[in-house]
C-alpha positions in Angstrom: 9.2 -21.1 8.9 7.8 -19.3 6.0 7.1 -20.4 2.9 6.8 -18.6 -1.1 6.3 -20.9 -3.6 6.1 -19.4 -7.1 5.1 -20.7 -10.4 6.1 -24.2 -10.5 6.0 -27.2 -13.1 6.7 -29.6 -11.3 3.8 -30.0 -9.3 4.2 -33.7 -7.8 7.4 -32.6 -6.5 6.7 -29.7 -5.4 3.5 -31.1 -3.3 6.1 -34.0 -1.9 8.1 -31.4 -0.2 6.0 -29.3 0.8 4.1 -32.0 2.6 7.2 -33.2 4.6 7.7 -29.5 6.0 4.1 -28.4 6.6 3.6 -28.8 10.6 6.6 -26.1 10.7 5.1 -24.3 8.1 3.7 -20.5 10.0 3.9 -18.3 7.2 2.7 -19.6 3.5 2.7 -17.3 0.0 1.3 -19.4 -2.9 1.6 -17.4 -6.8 1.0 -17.8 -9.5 0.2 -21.9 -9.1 -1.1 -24.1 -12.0 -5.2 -25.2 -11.4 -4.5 -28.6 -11.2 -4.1 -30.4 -8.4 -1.8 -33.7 -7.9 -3.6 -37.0 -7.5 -2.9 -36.3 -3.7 -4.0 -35.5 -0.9 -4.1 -32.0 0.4 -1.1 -29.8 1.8 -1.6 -29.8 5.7 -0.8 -26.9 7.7 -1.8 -27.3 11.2 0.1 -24.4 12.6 -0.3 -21.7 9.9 -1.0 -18.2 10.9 -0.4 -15.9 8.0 -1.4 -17.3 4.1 -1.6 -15.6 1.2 -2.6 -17.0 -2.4 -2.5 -14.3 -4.9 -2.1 -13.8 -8.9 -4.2 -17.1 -9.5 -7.5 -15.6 -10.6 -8.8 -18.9 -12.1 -8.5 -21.0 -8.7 -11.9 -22.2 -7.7 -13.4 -23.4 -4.5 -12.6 -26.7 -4.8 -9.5 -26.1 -6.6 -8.3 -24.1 -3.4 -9.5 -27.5 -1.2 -8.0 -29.2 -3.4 -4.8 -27.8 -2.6 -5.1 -27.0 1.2 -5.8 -28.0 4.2 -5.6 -25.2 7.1 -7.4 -24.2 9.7 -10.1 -22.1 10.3 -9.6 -18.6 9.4 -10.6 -17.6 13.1 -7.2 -19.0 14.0 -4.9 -17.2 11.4 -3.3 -13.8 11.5 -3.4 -12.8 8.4 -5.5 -14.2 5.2 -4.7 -12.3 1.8 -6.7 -13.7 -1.0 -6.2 -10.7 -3.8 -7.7 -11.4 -7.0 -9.2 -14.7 -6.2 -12.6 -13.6 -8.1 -13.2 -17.9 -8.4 -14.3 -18.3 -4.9 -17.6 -18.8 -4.6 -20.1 -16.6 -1.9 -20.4 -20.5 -0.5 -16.7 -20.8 0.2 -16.3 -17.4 1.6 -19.0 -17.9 4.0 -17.7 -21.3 5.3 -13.7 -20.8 5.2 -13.4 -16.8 6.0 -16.8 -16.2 7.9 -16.4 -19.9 9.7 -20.0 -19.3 11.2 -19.8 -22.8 12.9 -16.8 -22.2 15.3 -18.6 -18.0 16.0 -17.7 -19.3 20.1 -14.5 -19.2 19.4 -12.2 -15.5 19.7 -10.6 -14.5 16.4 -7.2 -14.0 16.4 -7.2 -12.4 12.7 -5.9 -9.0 11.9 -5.2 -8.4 8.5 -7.2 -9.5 5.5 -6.7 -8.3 2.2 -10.0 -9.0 -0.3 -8.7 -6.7 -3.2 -10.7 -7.7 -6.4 -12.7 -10.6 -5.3 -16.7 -10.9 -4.9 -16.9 -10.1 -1.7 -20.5 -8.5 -1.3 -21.9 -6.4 1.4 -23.0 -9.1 3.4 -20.2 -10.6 3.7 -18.6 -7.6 5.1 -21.2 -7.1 7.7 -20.7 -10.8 8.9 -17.0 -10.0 8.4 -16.7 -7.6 10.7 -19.0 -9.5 13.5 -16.7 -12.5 12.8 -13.3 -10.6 13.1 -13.4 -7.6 15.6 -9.9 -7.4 15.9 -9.3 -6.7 12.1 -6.5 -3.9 12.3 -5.5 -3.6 8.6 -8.1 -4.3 5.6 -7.9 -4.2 1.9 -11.3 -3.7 -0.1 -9.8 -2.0 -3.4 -12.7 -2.9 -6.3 -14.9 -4.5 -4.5 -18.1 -3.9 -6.6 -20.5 -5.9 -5.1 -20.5 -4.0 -1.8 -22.7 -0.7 -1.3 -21.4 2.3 -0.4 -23.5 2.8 2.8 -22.4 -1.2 4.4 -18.5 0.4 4.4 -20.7 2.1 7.9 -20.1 -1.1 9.8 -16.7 -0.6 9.4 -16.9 1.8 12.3 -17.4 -1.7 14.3 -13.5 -2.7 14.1 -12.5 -0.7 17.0 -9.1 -1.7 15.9 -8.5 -0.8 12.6 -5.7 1.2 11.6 -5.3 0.8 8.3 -7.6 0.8 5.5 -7.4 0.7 1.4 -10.2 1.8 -0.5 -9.3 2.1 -3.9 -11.4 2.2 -7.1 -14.1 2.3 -4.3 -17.3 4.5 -4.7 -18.6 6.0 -2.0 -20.6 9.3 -1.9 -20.7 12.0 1.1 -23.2 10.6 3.5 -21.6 7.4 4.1 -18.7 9.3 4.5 -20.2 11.4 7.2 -21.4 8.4 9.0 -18.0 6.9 9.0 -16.3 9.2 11.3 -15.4 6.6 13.5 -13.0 5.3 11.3 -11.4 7.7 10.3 -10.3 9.2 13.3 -8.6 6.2 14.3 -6.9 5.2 11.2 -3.0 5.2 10.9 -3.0 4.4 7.2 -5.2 5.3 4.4 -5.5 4.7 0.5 -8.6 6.3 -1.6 -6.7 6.0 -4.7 -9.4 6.9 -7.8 -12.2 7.1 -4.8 -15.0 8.5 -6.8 -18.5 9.4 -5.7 -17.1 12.3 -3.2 -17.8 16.2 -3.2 -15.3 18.2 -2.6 -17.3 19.5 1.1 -16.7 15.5 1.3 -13.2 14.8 1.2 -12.4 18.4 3.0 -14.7 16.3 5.9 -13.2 13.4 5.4 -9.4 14.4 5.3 -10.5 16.6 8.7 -11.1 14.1 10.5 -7.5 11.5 10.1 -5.8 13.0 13.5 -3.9 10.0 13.6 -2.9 9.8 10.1 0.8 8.9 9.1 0.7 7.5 5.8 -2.0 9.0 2.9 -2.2 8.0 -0.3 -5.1 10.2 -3.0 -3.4 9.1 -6.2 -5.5 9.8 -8.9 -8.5 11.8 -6.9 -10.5 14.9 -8.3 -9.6 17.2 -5.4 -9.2 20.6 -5.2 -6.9 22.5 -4.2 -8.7 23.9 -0.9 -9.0 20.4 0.2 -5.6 19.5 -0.8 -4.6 22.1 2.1 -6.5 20.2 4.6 -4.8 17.4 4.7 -3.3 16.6 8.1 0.8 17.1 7.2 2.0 17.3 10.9 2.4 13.8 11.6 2.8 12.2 8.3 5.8 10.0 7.4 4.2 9.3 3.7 2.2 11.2 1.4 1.3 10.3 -2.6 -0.5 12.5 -4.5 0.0 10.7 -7.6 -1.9 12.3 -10.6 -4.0 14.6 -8.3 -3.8 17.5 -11.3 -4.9 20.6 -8.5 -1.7 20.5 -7.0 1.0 23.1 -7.1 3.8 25.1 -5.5 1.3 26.2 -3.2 0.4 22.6 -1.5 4.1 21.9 -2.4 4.9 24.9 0.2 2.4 23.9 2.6 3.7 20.5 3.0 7.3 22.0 2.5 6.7 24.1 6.0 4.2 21.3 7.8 4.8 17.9 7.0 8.8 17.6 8.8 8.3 14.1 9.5 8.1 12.8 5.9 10.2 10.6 4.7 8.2 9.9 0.7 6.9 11.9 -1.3 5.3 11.2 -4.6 4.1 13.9 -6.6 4.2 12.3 -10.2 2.4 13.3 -12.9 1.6 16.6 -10.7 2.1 18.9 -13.7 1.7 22.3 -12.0 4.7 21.5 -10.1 7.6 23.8 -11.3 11.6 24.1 -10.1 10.5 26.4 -7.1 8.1 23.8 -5.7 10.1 21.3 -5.9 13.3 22.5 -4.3 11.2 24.2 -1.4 10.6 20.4 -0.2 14.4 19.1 -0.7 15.4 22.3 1.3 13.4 22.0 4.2 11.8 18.1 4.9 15.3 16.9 6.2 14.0 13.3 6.9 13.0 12.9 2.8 14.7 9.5 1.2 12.2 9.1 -1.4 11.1 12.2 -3.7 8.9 11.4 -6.6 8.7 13.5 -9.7 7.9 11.5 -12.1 6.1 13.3 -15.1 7.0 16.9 -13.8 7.6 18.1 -16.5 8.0 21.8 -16.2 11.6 20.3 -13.9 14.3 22.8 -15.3 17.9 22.7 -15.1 17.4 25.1 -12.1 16.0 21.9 -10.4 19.0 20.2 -10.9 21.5 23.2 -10.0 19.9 23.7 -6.9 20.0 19.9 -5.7 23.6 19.6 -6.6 23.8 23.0 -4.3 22.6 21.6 -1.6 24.8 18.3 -1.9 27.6 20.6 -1.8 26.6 22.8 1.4 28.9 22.9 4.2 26.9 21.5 7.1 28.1 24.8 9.2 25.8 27.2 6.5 22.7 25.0 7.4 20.5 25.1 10.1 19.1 21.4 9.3 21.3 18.5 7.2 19.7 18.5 3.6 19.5 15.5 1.5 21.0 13.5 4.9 18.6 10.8 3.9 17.4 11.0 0.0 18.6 7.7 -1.6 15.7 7.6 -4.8 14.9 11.1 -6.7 12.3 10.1 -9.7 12.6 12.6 -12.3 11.5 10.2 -15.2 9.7 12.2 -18.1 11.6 15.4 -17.5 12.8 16.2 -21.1 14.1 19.6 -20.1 16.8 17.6 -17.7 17.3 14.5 -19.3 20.3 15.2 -21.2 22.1 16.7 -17.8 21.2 13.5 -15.8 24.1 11.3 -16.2 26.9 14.1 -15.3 24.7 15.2 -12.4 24.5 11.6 -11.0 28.3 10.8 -11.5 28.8 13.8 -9.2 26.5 13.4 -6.8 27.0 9.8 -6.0 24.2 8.1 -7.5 23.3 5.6 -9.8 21.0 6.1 -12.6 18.2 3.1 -13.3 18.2 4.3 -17.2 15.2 2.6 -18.1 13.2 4.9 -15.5 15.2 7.6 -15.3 15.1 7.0 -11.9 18.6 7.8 -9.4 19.3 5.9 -6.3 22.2 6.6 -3.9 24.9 4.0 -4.1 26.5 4.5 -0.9 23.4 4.2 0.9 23.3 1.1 3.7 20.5 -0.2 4.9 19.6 -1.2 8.7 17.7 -4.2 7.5 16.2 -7.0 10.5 16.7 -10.4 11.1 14.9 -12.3 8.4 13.1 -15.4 9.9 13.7 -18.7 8.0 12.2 -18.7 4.3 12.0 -21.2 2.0 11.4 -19.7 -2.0 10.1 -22.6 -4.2 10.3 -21.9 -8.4 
């Protein structure tokens, strides 16, 4: 069973039922919770494997003993603790580093320590704890040095890997080659600290790369063009101010598996640009153009072209798959949006400007059991 408990008031309540249900309990999301604590014992969770406590900032150690009981992290899947900058070095070390059970094989594989106070210690003891970490979030984590993200080249496993608001400079980058040539997913959002000769290395090296994300990153343009396209399914450049109808060419003719694209705020971007990458990435359902402005009425003639093309005048089925076009902040369209949407089938989110196809279905999975708690 899983388990999301949101901000409740009723707290007694709340710890009565949870209590009752807790040995079924495998997958547990606590937000948003109040810092006090029933005069109660602790919730038990015996079989737990994935738990995640986020948007309360103010929990403390004790506060998060207070409130939970559950195993040692050694025998969880995942452990997200985002923003939980109240956890003392102390608990860290006993709960997430559990040097007293280091016999013992980890099972853990994803950890997310996004804006906490985990220091460069830590992470070395992290990764001798864990070796079988496969996906790992370090956005803004201040208090480790650029050169200890090098033991990361330890986690023979990892595949995924967020970095942002991280600074890191080009000789640590250099000496992390391991990583990157095994990693799956990436995020250097606002990485800072990098040459450009250092993110041309770095971006060389992801041969296994399928989802990037640079939002936000001085790069140039000539390292813009070495980024990997072939096998990439999703790609945000968010913000990245070098790039134009050039890279929106390149990625046009080279990335065919994509499926998003998010090129907002990319304000170099003009009609030709964009239309090259509805015309020829046939697997696109996402397109993001948010802040573009320089987006002409030419942009909108030619997508409602393509909506209209007989299948028999294309080599490749256009548009088969878009569902979300962002076009918000595009002042030159804005007034032609509504008609243009009524005739193509979608739905216009006015408060974004963003349109969404309506007849769109999606092949969604069986959901396991979950149980939402407000």
């Amino acid at each position: 069973m899983q388990i999301v408990v949101n901000e409740s008031r009723d707290l007694v309540a709340l710890h009565r039922l949870v209590q009752q249900i807790g040995p079924f309990v495998h997958h547990l999301c606590f937000r948003c919770l109040a810092q006090d604590m029933p005069n109660a014992s602790p919730l038990v969770f015996p079989n737990i494997k994935t738990l995640a406590i986020s948007g309360i900032g103010k929990w403390t150690s004790s506060v998060f003993r207070a409130w939970l009981d559950i195993p040692p992290s050694h025998k969880l899947r995942s452990f997200d603790i985002s923003g939980m900058k109240g956890l003392k070095t102390s608990f860290m070390d006993e709960f997430l580093l559990n040097a007293s059970s280091e016999t013992s094989q980890s099972t853990l594989q994803h950890v997310n320590l996004a804006w906490t106070l985990f220091d460069s210690n830590q992470l070395s003891r992290l990764v001798a704890r864990h070796p079988n970490i496969a996906h790992l979030d370090l956005t803004r984590n201040q208090l480790i040095l650029g050169s200890e993200y090098v033991k990361l080249n330890q986690l023979s496993q990892l595949c995924s890997l967020v970095l942002e608001d991280t600074l890191v400079d080009d000789d640590v980058v250099q000496d992390m080659e391991e990583t990157w040539t095994s990693l799956e997913r990436l995020s250097l959002t606002r990485l800072t600290g990098l040459s450009n000769d250092g993110i041309s290395f770095l971006l060389s090296k992801l041969q296994c790369i399928k989802w990037l994300a640079l939002d936000d990153t001085n790069i140039h343009l000539t390292s813009l063009l070495r980024i990997p396209f072939r096998h990439l399914n999703h790609l945000s450049l968010q913000g990245c101010i070098a790039v134009n109808n050039q890279v929106m060419d390149t990625i046009a003719q080279e990335a065919t598996e994509l499926t998003r694209l998010n090129v907002s705020f990319c304000t170099q971007i003009t009609d030709v640009g964009a239309v090259q990458c509805l015309v020829r990435l046939s697997k696109l359902s996402i397109l993001e153009l948010d802040g573009c402005y320089k987006l002409t009425h030419f942009f909108l003639q030619s997508v409602k072209a393509l909506f209209t093309m007989a299948p028999s005048n294309q080599a490749k089925p256009c548009l088969k798959y878009l569902s979300i076009l962002d076009i918000t902040y595009s002042p030159k369209i804005i007034h032609q949006l509504k008609t243009f949407a009524d005739e193509q089938g979608f739905g216009v989110h006015h408060k974004w400007t963003v349109m969404s196809r309506t007849d769109q279905e999606l092949s969604v999975g069986e959901e396991p059991s979950v149980c939402v708690i407000s």
